[in-house]
C-alpha positions in Angstrom: -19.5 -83.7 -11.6 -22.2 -83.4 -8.8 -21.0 -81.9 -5.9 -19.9 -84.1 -2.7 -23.2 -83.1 -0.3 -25.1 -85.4 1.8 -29.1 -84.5 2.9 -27.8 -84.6 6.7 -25.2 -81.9 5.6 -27.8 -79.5 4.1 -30.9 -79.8 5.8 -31.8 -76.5 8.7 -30.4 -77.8 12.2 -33.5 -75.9 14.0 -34.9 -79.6 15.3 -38.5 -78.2 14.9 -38.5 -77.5 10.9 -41.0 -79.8 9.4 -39.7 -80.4 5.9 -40.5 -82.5 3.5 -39.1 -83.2 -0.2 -38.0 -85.6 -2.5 -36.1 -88.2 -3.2 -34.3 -90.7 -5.8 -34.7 -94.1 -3.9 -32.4 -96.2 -5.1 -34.4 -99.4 -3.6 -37.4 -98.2 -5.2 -36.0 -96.7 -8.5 -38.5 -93.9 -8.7 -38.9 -90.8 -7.2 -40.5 -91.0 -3.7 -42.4 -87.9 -2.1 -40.1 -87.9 1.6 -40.3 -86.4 4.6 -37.2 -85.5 6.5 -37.1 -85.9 10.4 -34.3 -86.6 13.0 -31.9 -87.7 10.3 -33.9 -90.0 8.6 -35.8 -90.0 5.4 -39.2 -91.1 5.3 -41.3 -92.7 2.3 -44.6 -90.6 2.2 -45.8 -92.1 -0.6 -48.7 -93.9 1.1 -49.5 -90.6 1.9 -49.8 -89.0 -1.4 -48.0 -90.2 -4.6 -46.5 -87.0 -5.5 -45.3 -83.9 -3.5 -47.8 -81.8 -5.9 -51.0 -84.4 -4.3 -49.1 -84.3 -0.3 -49.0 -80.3 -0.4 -53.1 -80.5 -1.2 -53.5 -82.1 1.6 -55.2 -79.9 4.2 -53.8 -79.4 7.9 -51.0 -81.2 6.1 -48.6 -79.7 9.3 -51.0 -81.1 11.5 -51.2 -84.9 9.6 -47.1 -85.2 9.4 -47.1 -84.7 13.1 -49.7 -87.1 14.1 -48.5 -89.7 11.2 -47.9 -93.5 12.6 -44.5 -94.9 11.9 -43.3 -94.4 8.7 -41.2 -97.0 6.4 -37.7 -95.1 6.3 -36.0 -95.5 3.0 -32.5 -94.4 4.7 -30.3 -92.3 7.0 -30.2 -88.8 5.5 -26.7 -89.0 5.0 -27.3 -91.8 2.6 -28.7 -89.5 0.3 -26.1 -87.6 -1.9 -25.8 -86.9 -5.7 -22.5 -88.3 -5.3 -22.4 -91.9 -4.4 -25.1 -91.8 -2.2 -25.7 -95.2 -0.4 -29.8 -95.0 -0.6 -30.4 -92.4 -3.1 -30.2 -89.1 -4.1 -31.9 -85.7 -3.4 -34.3 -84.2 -5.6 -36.2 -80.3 -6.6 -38.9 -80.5 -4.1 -41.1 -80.1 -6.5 -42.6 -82.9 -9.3 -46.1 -81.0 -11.5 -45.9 -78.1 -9.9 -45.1 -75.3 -12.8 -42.2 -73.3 -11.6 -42.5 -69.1 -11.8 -40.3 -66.4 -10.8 -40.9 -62.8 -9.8 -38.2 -60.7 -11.0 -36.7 -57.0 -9.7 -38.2 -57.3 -6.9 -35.5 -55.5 -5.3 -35.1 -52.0 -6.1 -31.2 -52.6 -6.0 -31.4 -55.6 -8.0 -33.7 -53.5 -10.2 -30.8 -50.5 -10.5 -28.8 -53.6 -11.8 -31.5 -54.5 -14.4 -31.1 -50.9 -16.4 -27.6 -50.9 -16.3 -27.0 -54.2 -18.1 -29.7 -52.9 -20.1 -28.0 -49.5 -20.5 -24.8 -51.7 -21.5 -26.7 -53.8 -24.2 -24.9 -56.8 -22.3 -21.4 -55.5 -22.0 -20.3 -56.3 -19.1 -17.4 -53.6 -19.5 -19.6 -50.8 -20.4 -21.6 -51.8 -17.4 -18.8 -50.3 -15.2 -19.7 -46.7 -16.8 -23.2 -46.5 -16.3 -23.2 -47.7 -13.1 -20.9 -45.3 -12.0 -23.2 -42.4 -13.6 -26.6 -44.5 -11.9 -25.8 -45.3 -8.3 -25.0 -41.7 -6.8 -28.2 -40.2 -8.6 -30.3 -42.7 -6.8 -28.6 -44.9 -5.2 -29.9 -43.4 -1.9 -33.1 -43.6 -3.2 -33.7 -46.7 -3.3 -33.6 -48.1 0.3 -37.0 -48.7 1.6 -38.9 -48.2 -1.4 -42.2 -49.6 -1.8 -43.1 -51.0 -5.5 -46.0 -48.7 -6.8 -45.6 -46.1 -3.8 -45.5 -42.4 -4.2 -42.2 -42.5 -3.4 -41.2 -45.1 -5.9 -43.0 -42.9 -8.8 -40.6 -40.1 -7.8 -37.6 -42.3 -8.5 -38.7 -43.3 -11.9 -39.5 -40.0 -12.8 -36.2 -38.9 -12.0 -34.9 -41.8 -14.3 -36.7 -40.7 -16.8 -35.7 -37.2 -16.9 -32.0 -38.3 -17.0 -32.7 -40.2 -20.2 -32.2 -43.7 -18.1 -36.1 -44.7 -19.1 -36.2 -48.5 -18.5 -38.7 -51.0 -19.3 -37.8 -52.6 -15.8 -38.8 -49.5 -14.2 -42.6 -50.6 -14.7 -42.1 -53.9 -13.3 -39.5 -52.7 -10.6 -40.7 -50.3 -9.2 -44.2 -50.1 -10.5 -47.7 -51.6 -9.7 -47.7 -54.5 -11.5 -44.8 -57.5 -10.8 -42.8 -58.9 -13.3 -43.9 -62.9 -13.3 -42.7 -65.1 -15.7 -41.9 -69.0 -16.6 -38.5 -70.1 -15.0 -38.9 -74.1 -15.7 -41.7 -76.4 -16.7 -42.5 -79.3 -13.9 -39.8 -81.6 -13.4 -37.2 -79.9 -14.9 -35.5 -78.2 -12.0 -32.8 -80.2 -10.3 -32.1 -80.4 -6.8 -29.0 -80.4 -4.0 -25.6 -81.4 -5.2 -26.2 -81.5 -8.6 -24.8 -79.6 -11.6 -26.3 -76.4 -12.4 -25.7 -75.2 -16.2 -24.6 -71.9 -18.4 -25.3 -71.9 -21.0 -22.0 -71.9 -23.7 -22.7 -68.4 -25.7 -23.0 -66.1 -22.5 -19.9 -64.6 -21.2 -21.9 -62.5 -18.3 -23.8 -65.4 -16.3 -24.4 -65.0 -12.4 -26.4 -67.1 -9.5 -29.4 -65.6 -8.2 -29.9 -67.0 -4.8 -33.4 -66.5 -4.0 -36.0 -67.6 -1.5 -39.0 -69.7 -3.2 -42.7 -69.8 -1.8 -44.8 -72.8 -2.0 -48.0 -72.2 -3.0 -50.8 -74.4 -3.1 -53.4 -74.9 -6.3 -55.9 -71.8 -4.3 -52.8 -69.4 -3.7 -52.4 -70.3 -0.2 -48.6 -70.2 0.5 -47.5 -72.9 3.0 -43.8 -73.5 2.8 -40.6 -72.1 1.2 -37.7 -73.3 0.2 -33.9 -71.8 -1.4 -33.7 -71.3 -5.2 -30.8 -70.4 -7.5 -32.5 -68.6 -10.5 -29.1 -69.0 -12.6 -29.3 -66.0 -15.6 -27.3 -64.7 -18.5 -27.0 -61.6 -17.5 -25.4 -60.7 -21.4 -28.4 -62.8 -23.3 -31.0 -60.4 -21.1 -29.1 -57.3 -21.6 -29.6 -57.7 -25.4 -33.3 -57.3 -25.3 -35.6 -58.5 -22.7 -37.2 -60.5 -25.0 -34.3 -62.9 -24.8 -35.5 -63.3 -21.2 -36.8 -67.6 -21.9 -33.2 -67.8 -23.7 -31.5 -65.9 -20.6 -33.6 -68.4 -17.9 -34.7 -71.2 -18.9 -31.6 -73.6 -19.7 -30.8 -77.4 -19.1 -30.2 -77.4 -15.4 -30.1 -73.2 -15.0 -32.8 -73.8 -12.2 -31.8 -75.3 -8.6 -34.3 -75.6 -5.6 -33.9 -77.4 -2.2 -32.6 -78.6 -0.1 -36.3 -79.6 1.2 -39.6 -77.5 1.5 -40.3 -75.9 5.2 -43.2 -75.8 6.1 -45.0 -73.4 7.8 -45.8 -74.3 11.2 -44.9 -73.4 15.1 -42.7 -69.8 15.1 -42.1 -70.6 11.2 -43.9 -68.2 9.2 -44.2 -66.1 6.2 -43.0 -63.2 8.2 -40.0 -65.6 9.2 -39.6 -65.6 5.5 -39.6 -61.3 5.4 -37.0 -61.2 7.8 -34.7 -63.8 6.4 -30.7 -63.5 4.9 -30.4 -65.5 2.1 -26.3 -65.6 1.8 -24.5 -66.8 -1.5 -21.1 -68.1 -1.7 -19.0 -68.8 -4.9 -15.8 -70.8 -4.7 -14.2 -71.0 -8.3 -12.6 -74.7 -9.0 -10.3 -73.4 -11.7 -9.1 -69.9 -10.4 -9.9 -70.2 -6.8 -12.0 -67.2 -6.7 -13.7 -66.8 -4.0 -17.1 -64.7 -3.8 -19.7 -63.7 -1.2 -23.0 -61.9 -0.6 -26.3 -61.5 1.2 -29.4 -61.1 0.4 -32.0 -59.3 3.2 -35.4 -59.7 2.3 -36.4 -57.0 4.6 -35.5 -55.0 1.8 -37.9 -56.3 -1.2 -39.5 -53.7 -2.9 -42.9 -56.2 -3.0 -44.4 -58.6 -0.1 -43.9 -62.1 -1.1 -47.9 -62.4 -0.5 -48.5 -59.9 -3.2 -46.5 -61.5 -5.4 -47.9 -65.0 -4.8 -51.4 -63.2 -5.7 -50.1 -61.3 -9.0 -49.4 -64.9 -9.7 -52.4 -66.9 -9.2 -56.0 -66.0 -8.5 -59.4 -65.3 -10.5 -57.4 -64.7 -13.5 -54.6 -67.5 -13.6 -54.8 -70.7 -12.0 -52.4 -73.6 -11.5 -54.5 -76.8 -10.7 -51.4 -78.7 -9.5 -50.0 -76.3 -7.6 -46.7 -73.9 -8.3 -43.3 -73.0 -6.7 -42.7 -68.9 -6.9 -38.9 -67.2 -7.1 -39.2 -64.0 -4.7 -35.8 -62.5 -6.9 -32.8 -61.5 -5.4 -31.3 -57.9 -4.4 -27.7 -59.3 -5.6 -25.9 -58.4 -8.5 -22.7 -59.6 -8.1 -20.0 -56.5 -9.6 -16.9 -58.1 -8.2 -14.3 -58.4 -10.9 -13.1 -61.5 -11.5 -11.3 -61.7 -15.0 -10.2 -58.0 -14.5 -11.0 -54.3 -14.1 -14.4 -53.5 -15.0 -15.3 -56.8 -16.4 -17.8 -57.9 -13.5 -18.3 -61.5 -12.5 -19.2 -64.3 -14.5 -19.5 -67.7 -13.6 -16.8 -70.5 -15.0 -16.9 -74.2 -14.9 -16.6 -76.0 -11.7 -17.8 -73.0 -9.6 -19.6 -74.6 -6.3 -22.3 -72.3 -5.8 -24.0 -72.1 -1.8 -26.7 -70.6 -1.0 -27.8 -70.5 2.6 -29.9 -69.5 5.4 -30.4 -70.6 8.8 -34.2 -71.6 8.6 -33.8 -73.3 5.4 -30.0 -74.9 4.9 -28.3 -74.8 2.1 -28.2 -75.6 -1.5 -24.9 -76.4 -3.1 -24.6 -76.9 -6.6 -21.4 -77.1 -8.9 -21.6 -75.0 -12.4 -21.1 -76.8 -15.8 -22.1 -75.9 -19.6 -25.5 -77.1 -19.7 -24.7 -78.9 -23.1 -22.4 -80.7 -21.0 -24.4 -81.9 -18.0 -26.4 -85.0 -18.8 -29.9 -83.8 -21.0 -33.2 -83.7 -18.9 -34.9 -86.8 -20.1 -37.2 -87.7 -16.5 -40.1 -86.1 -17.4 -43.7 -86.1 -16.2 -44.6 -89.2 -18.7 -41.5 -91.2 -16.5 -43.2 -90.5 -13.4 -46.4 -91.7 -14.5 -45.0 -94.6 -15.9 -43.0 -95.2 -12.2 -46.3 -94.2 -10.0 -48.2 -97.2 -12.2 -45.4 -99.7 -11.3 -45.6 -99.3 -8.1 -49.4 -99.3 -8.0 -49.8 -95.7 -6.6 -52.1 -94.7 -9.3 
């Protein structure tokens, strides 16, 4: 059951954000390429059909500002994925493939070889990380992926028999990158996220996610909850597409920012990305931050370990920076970490970008993914936008 959020109630309050998105329109039955301005929603379809042609578009900052009156397709509270009036929001995102850096963090990475350590069990977990965190634990803060320093802590790992492949990619030169959701797949504010029914060890990973244009130029972000059977990748990191890539296991929005004014990529460095989970059944209640001052990589070098000379995305992408959160708090009792249940509403926040909320449900439960890029093309011809 999608979680009672309106557009008005998510979006940043900072009355200079430019953001744009998109929407469900329930007057147009299609998706609609929107942007978002003093609590209206805006059809910028004429514009550009989909978000993937509108984020081409150069000075696009520039060309939203200067824009003649728009055709508004409804007040932003209209738009819920609970009985909304107008519509519903969508991932701000349509071709755009969808890619995700992971241990990025050097915490988050510490995290990474215990659960692989464990094989998955979350109880064994406990052990090693007791053994792990005061060997390097004050290590970690600081360090710089591929650094001098960094090759001194992996060393040190090695030597105490804790050799990990994510090691390499945490705190090496070369960034894990991998495939989080094909285009259209991800879904957007308010609706259900899924876990998948055979892992006993899931978790949220609030993240931010950088908006990159088909030549690597990164000109917005948004929040992202790179959901992740933390059991299924404990296993063997080859179970990684099995561990990620689930029916509604990726959520982005609320809308894209971007850059433009004091809003910047090193607005993005500085930012807290803070993650709330409030369990429907239990009434557990947990919380976290993430600071990205701490990532172990610059969010420009991972956009270009992504995409360049070597590997291109013609319609664009959306990029997962990772998370330094591992959430450890028991829930189910001693030693057995977190894992999510049904009917968890998951937020994740930050000032510059509002909030995402999304309510967890089995993804075999939550209605199948059948809108798919053959849809929108079918929808773009009826309206005679192609």
């Amino acid at each position: 059951m999608p979680v009672e959020i309106s557009l008005s109630d998510a979006l940043p309050e900072d009355p200079t954000a430019l953001l744009v998105g998109r929407v469900w329109s329930n007057a147009e039955a299609a998706p609609v390429p929107a942007l978002f301005r003093s609590g209206e929603v805006y059809d910028l379809s004429a514009l550009a059909p989909t978000l993937s042609d509108l984020l081409e578009l150069p000075d696009l900052a520039d060309r939203l500002r200067a824009l003649a009156p728009l055709e508004s397709l409804g007040a932003s509270a209209d738009f819920a994925a609970e009985g909304g009036a107008a519509g519903r929001p969508l991932a701000p995102c349509d071709l755009q493939p969808i890619k995700a850096a992971g241990v990025t963090f050097a915490a988050s990475m510490l995290e990474r070889v215990i659960e692989e350590q464990a094989k998955g069990d979350p109880q064994a977990a406990e052990g090693v990380r007791a053994r792990l965190a005061p060997l390097v634990g004050p290590s970690l803060r600081g360090l710089v992926a591929g650094s001098d320093q960094a090759m001194q802590v992996k060393q040190l790992l090695v030597a105490e028999g804790l050799w990990s492949q994510y090691l390499e990619v945490g705190i090496g030169p070369d960034a894990e990158v991998f495939t989080k959701a094909p285009p259209m797949a991800a879904v957007g504010l308010g609706a259900d996220i899924g876990v998948h029914p055979i892992s006993s060890w899931s978790n949220p990973e609030p993240e931010i996610v950088l908006v990159g244009r088909s030549d690597g130029a990164i000109i917005g972000a948004t929040l992202g909850n790179d959901v992740n059977l933390r059991d299924v990748e404990g296993r063997s990191a080859l179970l990684l597409g099995k561990a990620k890539d689930n029916n509604a296991s990726c959520a982005i929005g609320p809308a894209i920012r971007l850059f433009h004014g004091a809003f910047t990529l090193a607005t993005v460095e500085g930012t807290t990305v803070s993650l709330r989970v409030v369990g429907e059944s239990d009434g557990f209640v947990m919380e976290g931050a993430s600071q990205m001052a701490e990532i172990s990589r610059k969010p420009a070098d991972l956009m270009a370990q992504t995409i360049g000379a070597h590997h291109q995305y013609p319609d664009g992408l959306l990029l997962f920076l990772g998370t330094m959160f591992a959430p450890t708090q028991d829930r189910h009792g001693e030693g057995q970490g977190f894992t999510h249940e049904v009917g968890d509403v998951v937020t994740i926040s930050a000032p510059e970008l509002g909030q995402l909320v999304n309510r967890v449900d089995r993804t075999d439960a939550i209605s199948p993914w059948t809108y798919g890029v053959r849809s929108l093309i079918r929808d773009l011809a009826r309206r005679g936008l192609l």
